[in-house]
C-alpha positions as CSV (number, residue, x, y, z in Angstrom):
1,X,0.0,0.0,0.0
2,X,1.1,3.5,-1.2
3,X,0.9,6.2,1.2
4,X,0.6,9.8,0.1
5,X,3.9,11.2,1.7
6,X,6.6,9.3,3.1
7,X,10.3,9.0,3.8
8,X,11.6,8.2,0.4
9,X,8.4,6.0,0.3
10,X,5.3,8.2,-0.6
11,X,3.7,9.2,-4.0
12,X,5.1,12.6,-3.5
13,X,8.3,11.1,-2.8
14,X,8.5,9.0,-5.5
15,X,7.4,10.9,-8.4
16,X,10.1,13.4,-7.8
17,X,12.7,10.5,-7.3
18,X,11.4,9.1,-11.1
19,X,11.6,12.7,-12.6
20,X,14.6,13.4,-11.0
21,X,13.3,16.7,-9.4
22,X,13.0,18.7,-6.0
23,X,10.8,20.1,-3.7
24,X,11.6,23.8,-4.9
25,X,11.6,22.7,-8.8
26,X,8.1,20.8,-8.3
27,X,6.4,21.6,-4.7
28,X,3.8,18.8,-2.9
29,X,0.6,21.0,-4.5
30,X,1.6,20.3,-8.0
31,X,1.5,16.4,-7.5
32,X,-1.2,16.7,-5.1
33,X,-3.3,17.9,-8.5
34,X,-1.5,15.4,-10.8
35,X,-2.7,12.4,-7.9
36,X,-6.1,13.9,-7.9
37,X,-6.9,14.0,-11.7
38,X,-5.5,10.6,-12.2
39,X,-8.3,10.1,-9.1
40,X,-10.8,11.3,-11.2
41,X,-9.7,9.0,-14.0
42,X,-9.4,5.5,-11.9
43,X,-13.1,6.9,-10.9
44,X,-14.2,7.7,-13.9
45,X,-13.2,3.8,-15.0
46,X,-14.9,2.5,-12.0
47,X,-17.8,3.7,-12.5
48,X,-18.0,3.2,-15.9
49,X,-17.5,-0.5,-15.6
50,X,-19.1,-1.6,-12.2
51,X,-22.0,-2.1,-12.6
52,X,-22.5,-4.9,-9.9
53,X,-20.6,-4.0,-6.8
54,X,-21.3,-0.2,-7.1
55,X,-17.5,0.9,-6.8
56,X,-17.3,3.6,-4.1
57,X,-13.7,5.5,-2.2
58,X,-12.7,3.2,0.6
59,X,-11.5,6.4,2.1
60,X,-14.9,8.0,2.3
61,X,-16.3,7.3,6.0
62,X,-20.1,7.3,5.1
63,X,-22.1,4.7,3.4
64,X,-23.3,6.1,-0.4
65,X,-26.6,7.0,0.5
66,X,-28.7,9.9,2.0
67,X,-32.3,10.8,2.5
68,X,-33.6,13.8,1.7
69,X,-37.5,15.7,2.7
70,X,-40.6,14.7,0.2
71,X,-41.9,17.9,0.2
72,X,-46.1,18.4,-0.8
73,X,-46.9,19.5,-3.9
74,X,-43.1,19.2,-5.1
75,X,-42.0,15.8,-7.9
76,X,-38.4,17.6,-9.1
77,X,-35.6,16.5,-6.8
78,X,-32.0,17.7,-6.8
79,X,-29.3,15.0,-5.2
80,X,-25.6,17.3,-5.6
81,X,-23.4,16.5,-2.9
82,X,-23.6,13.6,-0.2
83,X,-23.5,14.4,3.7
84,X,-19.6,15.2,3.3
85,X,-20.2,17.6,0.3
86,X,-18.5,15.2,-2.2
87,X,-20.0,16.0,-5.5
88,X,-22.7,12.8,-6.7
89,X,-21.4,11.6,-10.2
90,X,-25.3,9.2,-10.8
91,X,-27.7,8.0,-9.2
92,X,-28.6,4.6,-8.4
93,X,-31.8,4.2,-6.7
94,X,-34.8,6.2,-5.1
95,X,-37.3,4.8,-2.7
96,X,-39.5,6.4,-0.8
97,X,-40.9,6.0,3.0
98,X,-44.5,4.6,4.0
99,X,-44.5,4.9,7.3
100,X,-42.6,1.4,8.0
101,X,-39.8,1.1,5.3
102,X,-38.7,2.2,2.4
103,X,-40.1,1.2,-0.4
104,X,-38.3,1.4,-4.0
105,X,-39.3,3.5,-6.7
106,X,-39.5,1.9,-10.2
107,X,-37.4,3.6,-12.7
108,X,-39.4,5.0,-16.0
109,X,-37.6,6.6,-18.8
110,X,-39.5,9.6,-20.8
111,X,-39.1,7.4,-24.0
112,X,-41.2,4.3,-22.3
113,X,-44.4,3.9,-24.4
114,X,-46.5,4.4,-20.9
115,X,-44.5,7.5,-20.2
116,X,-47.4,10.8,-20.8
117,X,-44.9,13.8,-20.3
118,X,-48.4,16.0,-20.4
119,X,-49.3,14.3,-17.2
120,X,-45.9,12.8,-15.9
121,X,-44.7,15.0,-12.2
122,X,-48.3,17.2,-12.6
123,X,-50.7,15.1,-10.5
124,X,-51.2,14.6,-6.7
125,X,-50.9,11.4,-5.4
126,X,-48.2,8.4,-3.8
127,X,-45.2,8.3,-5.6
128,X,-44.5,5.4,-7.1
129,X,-41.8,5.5,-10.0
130,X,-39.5,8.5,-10.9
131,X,-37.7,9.4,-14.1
132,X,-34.0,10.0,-13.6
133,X,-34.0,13.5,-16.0
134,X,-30.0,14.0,-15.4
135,X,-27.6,12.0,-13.4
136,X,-28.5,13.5,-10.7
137,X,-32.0,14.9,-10.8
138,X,-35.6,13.0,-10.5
139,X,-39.0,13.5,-11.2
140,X,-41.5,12.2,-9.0
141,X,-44.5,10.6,-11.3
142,X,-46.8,12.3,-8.9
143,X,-46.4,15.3,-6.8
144,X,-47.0,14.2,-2.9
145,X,-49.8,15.1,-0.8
146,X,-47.9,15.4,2.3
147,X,-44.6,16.3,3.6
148,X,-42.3,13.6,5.2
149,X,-39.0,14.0,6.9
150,X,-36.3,12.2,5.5
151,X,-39.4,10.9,2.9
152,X,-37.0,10.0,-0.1
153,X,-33.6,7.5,0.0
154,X,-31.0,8.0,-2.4
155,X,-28.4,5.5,-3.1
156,X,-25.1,7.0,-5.7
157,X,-21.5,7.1,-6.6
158,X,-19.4,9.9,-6.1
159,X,-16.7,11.6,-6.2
160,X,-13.1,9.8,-5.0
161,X,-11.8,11.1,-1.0
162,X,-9.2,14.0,-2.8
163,X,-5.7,14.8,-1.2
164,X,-4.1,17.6,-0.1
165,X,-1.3,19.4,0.2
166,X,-1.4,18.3,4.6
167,X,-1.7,14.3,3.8
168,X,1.1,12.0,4.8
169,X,-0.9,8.7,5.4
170,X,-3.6,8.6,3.2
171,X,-3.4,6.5,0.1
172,X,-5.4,6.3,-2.6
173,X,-9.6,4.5,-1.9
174,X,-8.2,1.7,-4.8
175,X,-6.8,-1.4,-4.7
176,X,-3.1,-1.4,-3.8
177,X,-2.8,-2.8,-7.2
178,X,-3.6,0.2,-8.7
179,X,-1.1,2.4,-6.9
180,X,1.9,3.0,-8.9
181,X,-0.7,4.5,-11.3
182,X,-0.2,7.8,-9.2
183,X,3.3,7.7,-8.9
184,X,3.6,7.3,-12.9
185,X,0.7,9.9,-13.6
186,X,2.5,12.6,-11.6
187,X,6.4,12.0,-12.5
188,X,4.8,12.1,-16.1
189,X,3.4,15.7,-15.7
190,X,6.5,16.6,-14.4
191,X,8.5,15.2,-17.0
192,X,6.1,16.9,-19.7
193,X,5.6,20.5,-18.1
194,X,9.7,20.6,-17.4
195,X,10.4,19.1,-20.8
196,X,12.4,16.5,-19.5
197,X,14.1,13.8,-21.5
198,X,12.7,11.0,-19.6
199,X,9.2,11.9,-21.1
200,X,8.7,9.1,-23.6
201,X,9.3,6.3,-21.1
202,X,7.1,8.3,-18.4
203,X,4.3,7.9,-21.3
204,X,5.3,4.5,-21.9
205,X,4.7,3.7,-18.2
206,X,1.7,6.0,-17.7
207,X,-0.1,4.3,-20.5
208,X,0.5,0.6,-19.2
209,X,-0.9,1.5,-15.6
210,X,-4.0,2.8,-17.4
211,X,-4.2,-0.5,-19.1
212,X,-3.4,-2.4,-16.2
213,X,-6.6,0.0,-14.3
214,X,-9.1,-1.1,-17.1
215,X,-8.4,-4.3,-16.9
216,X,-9.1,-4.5,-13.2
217,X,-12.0,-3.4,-13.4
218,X,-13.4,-5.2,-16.3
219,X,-12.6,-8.3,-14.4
220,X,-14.1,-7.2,-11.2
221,X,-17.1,-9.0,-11.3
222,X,-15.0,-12.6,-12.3
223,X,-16.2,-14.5,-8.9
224,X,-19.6,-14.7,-10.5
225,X,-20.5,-17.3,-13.1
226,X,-22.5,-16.5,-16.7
227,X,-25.9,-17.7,-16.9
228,X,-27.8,-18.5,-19.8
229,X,-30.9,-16.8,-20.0
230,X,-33.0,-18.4,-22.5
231,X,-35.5,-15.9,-24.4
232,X,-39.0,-16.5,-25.5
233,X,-40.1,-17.2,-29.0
234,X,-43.0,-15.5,-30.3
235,X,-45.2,-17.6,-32.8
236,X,-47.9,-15.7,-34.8
């Protein structure tokens, strides 16, 4: 596991030792944005490609979910930033609470034969679907007739836990595997802001660990076996 700053063992430390820089020709804040975009990419990936486990930042300390109010009279919903104020990328899931539990909403797409957009969100009644009308915005399929506390659950992904310039510990919320990918991604915008001769084999590097972080994740998911699902046949 790769901490953030270490003796001669860190990320920081690291990428300087590969570029074959300093502290005063490259300070900690420079790789601290190199380490966080190549966060945003190893996200971006996960995201992408889990579909199953729902991928979230081991270094995030709260569960990715939140409830919000159901408010009367109100079906448009807004779901930005989680409990932490770490930006939501997508939404996975809505239910709603009957008094008991919550209960799940059904997802309904505005291109779905049953969908009337005259009517859709405009009526009173219980909500019982909701059309996801950006990654991170719903609309109820009826506008509720009372307000509830804490009325609506919301299950997402987010955002990766960023670094800062203060970290020492902290390594990256990815498989250790997938380390050396920041190490690589920050020597390499060294190498190409400085011009340095060691460039091409920075690039070389930078593009294997991107390979190696695809491949990770398309095989996530390998502990579970493919099914065949036959299909009915429709005889007229």
């Amino acid at each position: 596991m790769t901490v953030f700053s270490a003796t001669n063992a860190g990320i920081v430390e690291q990428a300087r030792s590969l570029a074959g820089v300093d502290s005063t020709q490259w300070p900690t804040q420079k790789i601290v944005n190199s380490a966080n975009n190549w966060h945003d990419l190893v996200t971006g990936y996960a995201i992408g490609n889990d579909k199953r486990f729902q991928w979230d930042d081991t270094n995030h300390t709260a569960l990715p979910e939140g409830t919000v109010q159901l408010t009367i009279n109100v079906s448009d919903y807004s779901f930005l930033t989680d409990e932490q104020s770490n930006a939501i990328v997508t939404l996975l899931g809505v239910s709603r609470y009957d008094g008991t539990r919550y209960q799940p909403l059904a997802q309904i797409d505005r291109n779905d034969p049953n969908y009337d957009i005259a009517t859709f969100g405009q009526q009173t009644g219980t909500p019982t679907r909701y059309d996801k009308i950006a990654d991170n915005i719903i609309r109820l399929d009826s506008k509720p007739t009372a307000t509830v506390a804490a009325g609506l659950k919301f299950y997402f992904q987010r955002v990766g836990s960023y670094f800062t310039s203060s970290d020492t510990t902290k390594s990256p919320g990815v498989s250790p595997l997938l380390h050396r990918g920041y190490i690589i991604a920050s020597a390499y915008d060294i190498a190409l802001t400085l011009g340095l001769p060691n460039l091409q084999a920075l690039g070389v590097e930078r593009a294997q660990e991107e390979a190696k972080m695809v491949q990770y994740f398309g095989d996530r998911n390998n502990d579970e076996e493919n099914v065949l699902i036959p299909e009915p046949i429709t005889y007229e």
